[in-house]
Every structure is written in structure tokens, then in C-alpha cells.
N, C-alpha and C positions, 0 to 999 in steps of 0.2 A: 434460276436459283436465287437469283440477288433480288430482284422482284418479289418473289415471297418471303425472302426474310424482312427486306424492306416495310411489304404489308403487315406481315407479321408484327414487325416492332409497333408500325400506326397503329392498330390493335390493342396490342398490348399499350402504347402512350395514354390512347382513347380511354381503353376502363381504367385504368391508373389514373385519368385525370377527374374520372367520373367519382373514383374510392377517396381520391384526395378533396373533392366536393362535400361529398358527405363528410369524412371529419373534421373538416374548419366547420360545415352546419351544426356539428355539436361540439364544438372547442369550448365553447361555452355554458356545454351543460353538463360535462363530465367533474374529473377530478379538478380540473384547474378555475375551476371555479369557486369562492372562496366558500357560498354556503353549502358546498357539497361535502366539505373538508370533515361535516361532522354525518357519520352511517344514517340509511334511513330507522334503524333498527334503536341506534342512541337518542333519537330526536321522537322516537314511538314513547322509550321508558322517561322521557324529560317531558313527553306530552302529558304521561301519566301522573308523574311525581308532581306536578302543579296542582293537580285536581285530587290525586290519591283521600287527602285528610278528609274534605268534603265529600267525597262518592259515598264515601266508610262508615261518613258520621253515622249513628244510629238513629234512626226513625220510624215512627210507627205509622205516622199519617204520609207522610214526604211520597210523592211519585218520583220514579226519576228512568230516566230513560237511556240507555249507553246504544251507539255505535261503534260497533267495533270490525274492522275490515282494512283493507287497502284504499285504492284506487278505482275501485268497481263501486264503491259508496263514495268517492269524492276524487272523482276527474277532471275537474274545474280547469286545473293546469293544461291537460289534453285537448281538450276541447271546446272549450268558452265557458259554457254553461252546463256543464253536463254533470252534475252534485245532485245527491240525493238529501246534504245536510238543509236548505232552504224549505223543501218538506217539510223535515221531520223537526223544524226548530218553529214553524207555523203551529205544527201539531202542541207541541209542549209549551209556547205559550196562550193556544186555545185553552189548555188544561190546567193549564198554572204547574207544569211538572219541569224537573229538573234534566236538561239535557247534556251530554256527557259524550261528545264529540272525539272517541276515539280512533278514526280512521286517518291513515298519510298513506299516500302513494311511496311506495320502494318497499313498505313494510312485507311481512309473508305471514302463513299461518301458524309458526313457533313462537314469532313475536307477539300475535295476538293471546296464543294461546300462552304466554308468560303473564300477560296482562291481565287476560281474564284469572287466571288463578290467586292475581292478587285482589280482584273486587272482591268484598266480603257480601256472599251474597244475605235478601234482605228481600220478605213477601213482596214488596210492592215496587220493584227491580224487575224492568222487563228489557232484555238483553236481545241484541236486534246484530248477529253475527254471521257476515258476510263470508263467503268460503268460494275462491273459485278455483275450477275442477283442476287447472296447470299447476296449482298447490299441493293438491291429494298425496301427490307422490314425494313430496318433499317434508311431510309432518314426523316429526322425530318426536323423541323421549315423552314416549306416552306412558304412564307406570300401568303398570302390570301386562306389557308386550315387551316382549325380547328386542334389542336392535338387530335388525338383519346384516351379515358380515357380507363385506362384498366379494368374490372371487373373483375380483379383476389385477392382475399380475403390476407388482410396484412400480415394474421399469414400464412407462409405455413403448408401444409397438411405433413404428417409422407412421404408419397409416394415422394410428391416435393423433399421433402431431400434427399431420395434416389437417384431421379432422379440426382441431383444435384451433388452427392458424386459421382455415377457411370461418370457422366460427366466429370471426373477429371482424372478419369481413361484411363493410354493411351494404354492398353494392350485392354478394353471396345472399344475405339476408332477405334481400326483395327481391330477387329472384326465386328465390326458396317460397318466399311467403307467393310470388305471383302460380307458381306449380302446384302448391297447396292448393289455394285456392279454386283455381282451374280443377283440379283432381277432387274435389268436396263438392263443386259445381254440376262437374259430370256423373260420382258415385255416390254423392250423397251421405258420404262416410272422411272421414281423415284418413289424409295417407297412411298407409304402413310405413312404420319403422320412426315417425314425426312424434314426438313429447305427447303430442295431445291424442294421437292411436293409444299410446301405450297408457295414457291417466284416462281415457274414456272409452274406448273399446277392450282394451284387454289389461289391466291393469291387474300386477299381482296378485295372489291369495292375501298373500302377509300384509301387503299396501293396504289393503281393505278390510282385515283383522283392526290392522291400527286403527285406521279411520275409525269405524263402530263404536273401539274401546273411547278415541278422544271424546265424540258426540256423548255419546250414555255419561260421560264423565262432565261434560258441560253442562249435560242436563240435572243431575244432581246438585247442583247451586240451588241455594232457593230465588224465587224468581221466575219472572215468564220468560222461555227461551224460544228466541225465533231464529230458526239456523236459514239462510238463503244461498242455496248451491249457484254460482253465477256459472253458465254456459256460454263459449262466446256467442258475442251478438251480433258478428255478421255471418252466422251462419245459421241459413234457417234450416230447423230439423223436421222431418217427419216422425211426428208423435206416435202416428202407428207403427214406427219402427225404433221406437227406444229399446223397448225391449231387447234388442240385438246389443245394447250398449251395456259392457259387463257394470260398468260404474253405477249406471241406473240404475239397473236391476238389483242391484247391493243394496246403494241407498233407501229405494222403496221398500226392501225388508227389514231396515232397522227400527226394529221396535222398542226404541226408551219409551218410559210412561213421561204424559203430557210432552215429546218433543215435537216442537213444530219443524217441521222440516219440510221446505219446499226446492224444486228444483226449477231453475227460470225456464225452461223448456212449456212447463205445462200453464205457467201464468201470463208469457207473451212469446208468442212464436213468430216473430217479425225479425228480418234483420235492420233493426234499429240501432246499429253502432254508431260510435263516433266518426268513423270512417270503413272503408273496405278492407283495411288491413289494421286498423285499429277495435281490437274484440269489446270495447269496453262500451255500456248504453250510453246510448244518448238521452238528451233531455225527455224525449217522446215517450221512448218504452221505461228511462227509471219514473215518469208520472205514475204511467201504468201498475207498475211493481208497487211502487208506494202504495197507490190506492187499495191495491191487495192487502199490503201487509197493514194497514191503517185496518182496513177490515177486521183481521184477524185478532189484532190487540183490542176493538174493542170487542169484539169476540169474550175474550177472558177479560174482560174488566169486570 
């Protein structure tokens, strides 16, 4: 008996000494570090408030070009080189057009979608907005959709707490992510019951009402609108079997007039990630993507 508690405890020392690994490896990139002090969401609206007066000016000849997204358009930090802005800032001074650098990692799709509201859109405004699918279910205050009320009980449950505590855990984390993986490997689908089952296999009626109404509403801006659904990128899909993906199948039947709307499944099907467990492109597959979308804008020129 004293032998297994003995193990027991070494066990428990071991991952304990593995969890306390991980957070001195990010001591330094959390709250206690001093430029994290300000939201990625405050330093999105201070990106914008620099540039606001000039995006706005009036023009009749001016091109100008916005990026607007997270970290799926400017990964730099994650992974060396992995920025789609080096493109797209080639392209606009080939063109002599004005580029408008709105993506930060931490941001989400409410902050963007705050931002775009405020560009006053303007013909010759071609808008280049990045959307990935782990967002879908998180896009609030769309006008003219109801907010959906949650029926989840105010006091949590003993189990919620658990869940909650283990969610904090970054040793729980890679593990998680190593099961995923392995389970997407073998069925070629996201696990059930995992964030990314529920925003790309079965994601609500209502989630997906929203979505429609934000897009049709972006696309009324004047201006070319180019929306880019980002899928992760280490996971390669089978195209003939999108279809089974209720998200897909959503998106491909939204029909605003002139939206461009592509989903990265259909423009490179590689898993070109920054890593195995990092979803975000790498330098390889955002050329790729670029090239497409460089296509498509001069498409509508």
C-alpha cells in the first residue's frame, strides 16, 4: 500500500513538475508582462484611430486596400515569417494604392466587425476580411438577429468547475490537442463534443442565421468585399466530403450580390501550418492564398 501511494505521489510530482514548466515558459507572455497590460481588442481600436481620418478621407481616384483579420493574416510572432502583410504591401506599392494594415493577433471577429463598421465605405475600397471558422460561434450583436438567451443554470454545477480548472491546465491542453489530432487522423472529421465539431460539423440553426445576416451586411459597404473563411491548416480535408460539414454547406449557399466568399479548403488543401498543433498558415500555403486572392482583385479592377 505504501508503495503505491509512494508512486502515486512521483506521478503526481512528475506532471506537476511538467504544468509548472509550462507556466514559467509563458510567465512572460501573459498578464505580467508589461505590454500585455493593455486588451488585444484596445490596441485593435488605437490601431485604427491612427489611420481612421485618412482611410475616410474622400476620394475619387485613391485605391486603398484594408486588411482586416486576426492572426491568420499576420502570424509573424507565431512562427518567423508566416504574414500575409509582405504580399499584400508588394501588391500596393506595385499599384501605387493605399494599404491599411488592420490585422493583430488576440483580436476576434466583433472587433473586426466594430472596425469595419466604422470605415466609410468608398468605390474604389477593396476590403480583404479574414474570418476563421473557431470565430463563427462567437460573432454577437448583429442588427436585425435576436441575441440567443443561454439556458445554462447561474450557479455552476461541481462537474462545470472541474471542467473549468482542467481548462487552465496547459499540460491537459496538449493532451487534448495530441487526441484531437490522432481522432481527425483516423476519421477524418473533429472529434465530437471539441469547439471546432460544434463551429464546423454541427454548428447551430441561429449561429448560422447570424453569420448570413453579418456577411450580406458587410457586403453592402460600397467597395470590393473579399471575405476568406480560414480552416485550420493542419488538417487536411477531403473536398469530396465537405459537404457533410454543416458550416460549408451554409456558407456555399449565401447569396449576397457581388460577395466574394472563399473558403481555404477549396484554394489549398495541404497541411501547411505553422506547426502540428499550431492551425495558423505557414509562409507556403499564405503565397498560395495570396496568389488566389491577387487573382481575384484583379478580377474586379
Amino acid at each position: 500500500m505504501k508503495s503505491i501511494i509512494r508512486y502515486g505521489f512521483l506521478v503526481f510530482a512528475f506532471f506537476l513538475s511538467i504544468e509548472g514548466a509550462f507556466k514559467l515558459k509563458y510567465y512572460h507572455d501573459k498578464e505580467f508582462y508589461p505590454s500585455n497590460l493593455e486588451t488585444p481588442s484596445e490596441k485593435y481600436r488605437a490601431m485604427w484611430d491612427d489611420v481612421s481620418i485618412k482611410a475616410n478621407t474622400k476620394s475619387e481616384d485613391k485605391q486603398r486596400l484594408f486588411l482586416i483579420g486576426d492572426s491568420f493574416l499576420d502570424a509573424e510572432e507565431y512562427g518567423g515569417k508566416e504574414s500575409y502583410i509582405p504580399y499584400f504591401t508588394q501588391l500596393t506599392l506595385k499599384n501605387d494604392w493605399e494599404l491599411y494594415n488592420l490585422s493583430l493577433a488576440g483580436t476576434s471577429i466583433n472587433d473586426h466587425k466594430k472596425v469595419m463598421d466604422q470605415i466609410e465605405g468608398q468605390p474604389n475600397n477593396i476590403y480583404v476580411f479574414s474570418i476563421k471558422i473557431h470565430d463563427v460561434l462567437k460573432l454577437t450583436e448583429v442588427i436585425g438577429v435576436n441575441p440567443v438567451s443561454s439556458s445554462m443554470p447561474s450557479s455552476k454545477s461541481f462537474q462545470s468547475e472541474v471542467i473549468t480548472l482542467l481548462s487552465k491546465s496547459d499540460l491537459v491542453y496538449l493532451l487534448k490537442d495530441i487526441l484531437h489530432h490522432f481522432f481527425m487522423w483516423w476519421n477524418h472529421t473533429p472529434a465530437p463534443h471539441t469547439h471546432l465539431y460544434k463551429t464546423l460539423v454541427h454548428p447551430s440553426s441561429d449561429k448560422l442565421e447570424n453569420l448570413s445576416t453579418f456577411l450580406c451586411d458587410l457586403n453592402n459597404k460600397s467597395g470590393t468585399l473579399i471575405v476568406l473563411v480560414n480552416y485550420p491548416y493542419n488538417f487536411k480535408y477531403d473536398v469530396n466530403e465537405l459537404n457533410n460539414f454543416k458550416l460549408y454547406r451554409h456558407l456555399s449557399s449565401i447569396s449576397c450580390s457581388d460577395l466574394l466568399l472563399f473558403q481555404s479548403p477549396l484554394i489549398i488543401n495541404e497541411k501547411e501550418s505553422v506547426d502540428w498543433r499550431n492551425v495558423h498558415p505557414n509562409s507556403i500555403s499564405m503565397k498560395k492564398v495570396f496568389n488566389f486572392i491577387q487573382q481575384e482583385i484583379e478580377k474586379n479592377q
